[in-house]
C-alpha beads as a LAMMPS data file, in Angstrom:
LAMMPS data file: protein, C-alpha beads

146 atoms
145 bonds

1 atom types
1 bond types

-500.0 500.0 xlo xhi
-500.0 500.0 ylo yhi
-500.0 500.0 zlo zhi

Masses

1 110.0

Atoms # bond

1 1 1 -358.898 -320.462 440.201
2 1 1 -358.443 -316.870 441.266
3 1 1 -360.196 -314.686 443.778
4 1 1 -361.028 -310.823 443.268
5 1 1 -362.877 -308.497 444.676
6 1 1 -366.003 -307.698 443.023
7 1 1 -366.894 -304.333 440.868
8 1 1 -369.930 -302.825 439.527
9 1 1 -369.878 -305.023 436.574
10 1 1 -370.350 -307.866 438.875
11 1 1 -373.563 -307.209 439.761
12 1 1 -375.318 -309.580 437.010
13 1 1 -373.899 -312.569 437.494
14 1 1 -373.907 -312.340 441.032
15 1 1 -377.464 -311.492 441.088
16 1 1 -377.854 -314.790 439.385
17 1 1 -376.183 -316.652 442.136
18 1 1 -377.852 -314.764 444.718
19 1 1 -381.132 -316.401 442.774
20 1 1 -379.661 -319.638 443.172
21 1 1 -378.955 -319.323 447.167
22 1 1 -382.431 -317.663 447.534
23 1 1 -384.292 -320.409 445.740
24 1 1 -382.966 -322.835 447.934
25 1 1 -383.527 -320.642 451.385
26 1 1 -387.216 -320.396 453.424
27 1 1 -386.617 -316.914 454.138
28 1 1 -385.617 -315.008 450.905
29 1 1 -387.292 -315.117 447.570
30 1 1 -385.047 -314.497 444.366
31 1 1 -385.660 -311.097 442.669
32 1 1 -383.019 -309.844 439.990
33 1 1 -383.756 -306.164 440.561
34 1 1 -383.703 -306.227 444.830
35 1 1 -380.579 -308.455 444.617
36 1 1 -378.599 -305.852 442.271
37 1 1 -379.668 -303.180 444.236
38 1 1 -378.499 -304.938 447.310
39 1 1 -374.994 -305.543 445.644
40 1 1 -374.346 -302.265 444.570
41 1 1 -374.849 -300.871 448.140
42 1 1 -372.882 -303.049 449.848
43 1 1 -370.441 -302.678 446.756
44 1 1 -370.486 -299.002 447.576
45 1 1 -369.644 -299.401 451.447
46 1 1 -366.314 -298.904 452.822
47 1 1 -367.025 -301.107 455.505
48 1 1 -367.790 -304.591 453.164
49 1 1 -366.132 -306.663 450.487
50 1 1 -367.652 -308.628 447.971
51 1 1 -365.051 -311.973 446.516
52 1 1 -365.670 -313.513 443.369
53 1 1 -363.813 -316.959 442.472
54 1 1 -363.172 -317.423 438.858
55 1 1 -362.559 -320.355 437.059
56 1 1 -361.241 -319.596 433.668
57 1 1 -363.050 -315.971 433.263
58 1 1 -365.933 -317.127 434.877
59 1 1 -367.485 -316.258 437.381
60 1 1 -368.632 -319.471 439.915
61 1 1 -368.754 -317.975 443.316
62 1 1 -369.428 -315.365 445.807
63 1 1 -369.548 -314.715 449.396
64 1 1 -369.620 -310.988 450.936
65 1 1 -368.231 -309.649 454.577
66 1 1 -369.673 -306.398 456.358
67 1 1 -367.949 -305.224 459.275
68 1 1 -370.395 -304.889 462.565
69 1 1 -369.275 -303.658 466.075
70 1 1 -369.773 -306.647 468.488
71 1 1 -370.937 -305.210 472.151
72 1 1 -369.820 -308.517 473.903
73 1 1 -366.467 -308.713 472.350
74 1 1 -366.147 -304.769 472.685
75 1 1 -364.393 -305.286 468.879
76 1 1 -365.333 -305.231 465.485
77 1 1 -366.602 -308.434 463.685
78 1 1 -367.301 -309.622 460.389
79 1 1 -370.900 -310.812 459.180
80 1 1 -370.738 -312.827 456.487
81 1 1 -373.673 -313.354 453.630
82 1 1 -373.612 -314.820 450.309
83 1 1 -371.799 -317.849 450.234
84 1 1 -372.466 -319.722 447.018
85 1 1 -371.122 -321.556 444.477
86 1 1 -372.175 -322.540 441.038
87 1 1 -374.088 -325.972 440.973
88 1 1 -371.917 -326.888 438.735
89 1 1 -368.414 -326.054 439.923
90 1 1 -369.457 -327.331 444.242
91 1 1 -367.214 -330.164 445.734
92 1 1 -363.869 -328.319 444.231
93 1 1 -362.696 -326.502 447.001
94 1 1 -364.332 -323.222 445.727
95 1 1 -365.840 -322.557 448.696
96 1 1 -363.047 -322.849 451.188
97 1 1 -360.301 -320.420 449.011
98 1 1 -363.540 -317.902 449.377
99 1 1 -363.719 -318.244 453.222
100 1 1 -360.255 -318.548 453.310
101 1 1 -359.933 -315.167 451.679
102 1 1 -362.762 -313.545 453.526
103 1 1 -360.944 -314.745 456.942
104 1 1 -357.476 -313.126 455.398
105 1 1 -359.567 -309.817 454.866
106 1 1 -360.895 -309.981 458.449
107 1 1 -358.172 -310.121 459.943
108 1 1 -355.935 -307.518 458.207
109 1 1 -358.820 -305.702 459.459
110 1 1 -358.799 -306.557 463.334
111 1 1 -361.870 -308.103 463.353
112 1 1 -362.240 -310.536 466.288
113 1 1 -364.737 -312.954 464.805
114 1 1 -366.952 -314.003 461.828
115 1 1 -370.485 -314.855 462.310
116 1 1 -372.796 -316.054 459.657
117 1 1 -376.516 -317.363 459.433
118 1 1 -377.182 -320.688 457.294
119 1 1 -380.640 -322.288 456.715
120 1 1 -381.133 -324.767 459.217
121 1 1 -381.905 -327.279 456.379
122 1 1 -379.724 -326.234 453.988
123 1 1 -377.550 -329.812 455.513
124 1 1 -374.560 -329.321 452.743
125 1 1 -374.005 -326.087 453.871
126 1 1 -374.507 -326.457 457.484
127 1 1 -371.438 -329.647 456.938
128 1 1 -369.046 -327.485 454.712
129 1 1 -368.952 -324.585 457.559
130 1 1 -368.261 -327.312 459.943
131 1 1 -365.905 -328.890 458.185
132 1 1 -364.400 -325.647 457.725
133 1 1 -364.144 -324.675 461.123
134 1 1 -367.244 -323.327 462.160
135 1 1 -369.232 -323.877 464.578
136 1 1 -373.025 -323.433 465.832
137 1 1 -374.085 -321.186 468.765
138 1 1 -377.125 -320.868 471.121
139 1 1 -378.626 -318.223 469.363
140 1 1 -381.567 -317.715 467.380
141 1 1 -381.919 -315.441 464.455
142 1 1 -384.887 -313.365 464.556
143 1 1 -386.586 -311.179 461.828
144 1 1 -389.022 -308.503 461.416
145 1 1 -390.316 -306.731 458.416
146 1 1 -390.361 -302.939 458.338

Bonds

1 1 1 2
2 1 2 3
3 1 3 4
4 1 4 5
5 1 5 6
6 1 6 7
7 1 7 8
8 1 8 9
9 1 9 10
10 1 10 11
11 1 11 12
12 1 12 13
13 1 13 14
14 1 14 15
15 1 15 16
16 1 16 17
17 1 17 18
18 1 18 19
19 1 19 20
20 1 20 21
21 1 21 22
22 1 22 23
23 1 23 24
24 1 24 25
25 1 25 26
26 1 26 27
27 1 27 28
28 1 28 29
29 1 29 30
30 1 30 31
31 1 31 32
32 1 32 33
33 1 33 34
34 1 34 35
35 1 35 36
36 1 36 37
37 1 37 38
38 1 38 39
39 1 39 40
40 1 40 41
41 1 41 42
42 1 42 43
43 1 43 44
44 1 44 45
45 1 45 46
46 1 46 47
47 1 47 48
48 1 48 49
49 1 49 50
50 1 50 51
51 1 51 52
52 1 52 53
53 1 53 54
54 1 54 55
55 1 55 56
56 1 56 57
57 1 57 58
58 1 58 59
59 1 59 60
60 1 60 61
61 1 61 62
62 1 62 63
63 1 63 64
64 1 64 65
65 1 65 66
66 1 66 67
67 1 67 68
68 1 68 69
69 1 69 70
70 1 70 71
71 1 71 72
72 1 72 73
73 1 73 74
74 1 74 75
75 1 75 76
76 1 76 77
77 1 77 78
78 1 78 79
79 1 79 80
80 1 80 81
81 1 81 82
82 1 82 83
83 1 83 84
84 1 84 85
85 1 85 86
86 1 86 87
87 1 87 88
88 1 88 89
89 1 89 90
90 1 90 91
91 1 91 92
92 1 92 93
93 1 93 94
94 1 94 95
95 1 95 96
96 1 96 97
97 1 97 98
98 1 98 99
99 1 99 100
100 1 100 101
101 1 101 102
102 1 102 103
103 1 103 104
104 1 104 105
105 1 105 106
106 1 106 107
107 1 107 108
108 1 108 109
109 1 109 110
110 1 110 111
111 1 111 112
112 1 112 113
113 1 113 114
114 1 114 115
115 1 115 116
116 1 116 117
117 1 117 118
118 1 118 119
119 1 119 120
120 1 120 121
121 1 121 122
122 1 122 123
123 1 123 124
124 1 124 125
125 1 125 126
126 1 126 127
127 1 127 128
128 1 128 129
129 1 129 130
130 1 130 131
131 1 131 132
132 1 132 133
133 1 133 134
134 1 134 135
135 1 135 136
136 1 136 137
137 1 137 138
138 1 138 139
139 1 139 140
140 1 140 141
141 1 141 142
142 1 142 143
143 1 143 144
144 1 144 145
145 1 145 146
């Protein structure tokens, strides 16, 4: 397995993972066009990253990191979107070398935390960020459309 950052000629196929996560999420509906245009401007911000794990030349996961300055830690922090992985390649460990990555990037960046939002019953992801050292907080994620 390898991790990379992603390019341009990423977008596609994440797209299509992005439909995956969505389909399974309350709050998002899949749409190939919004997705890629999504990607390519967090692709073209100097303050996010985008890794891809690849399994052989393909493609089987994602998760993306944008830095965000955190009043109450008076530091920098990463937010972190997009985790998913291939139906087909899950239970592998995929997952974790992507975190693991996107916690190596943080921190050659100074951030002083991650901080991520996961469907509430979404129950396979809410276990794999535990297991992986996560934990929930007190807050509540709030939305409104402009």
């Amino acid at each position: 397995m390898k991790i990379r950052t992603a390019t341009e000629d990423d977008i596609p196929v994440m797209a299509e993972l992005l439909h995956e996560l969505f389909a399974i999420e309350v709050d998002f509906t899949p749409d190939f066009a919004v997705q890629s245009e999504g990607l390519r401007l967090l692709l073209n911000r100097p303050d996010a990253e985008i890794f891809l794990a690849e399994i052989d030349g393909k493609v089987v996961g994602m998760c993306s990191i944008q830095i965000h300055v955190s009043t109450a830690k008076g530091r920098e922090v990463g937010v972190v979107e997009d985790v998913v992985i291939d139906l087909d390649y899950r239970n592998r460990g995929i997952g974790a070398a992507l975190l693991r990555r996107l916690e190596e990037w943080s921190v050659q960046h100074g951030l002083a935390r991650l901080q991520l939002l996961a469907d509430r019953d979404n129950n396979p992801a809410l276990g794999f960020y535990r297991r992986q050292g996560w934990r929930s907080t007190n807050l509540i994620s709030w939305m409104k459309q402009l």
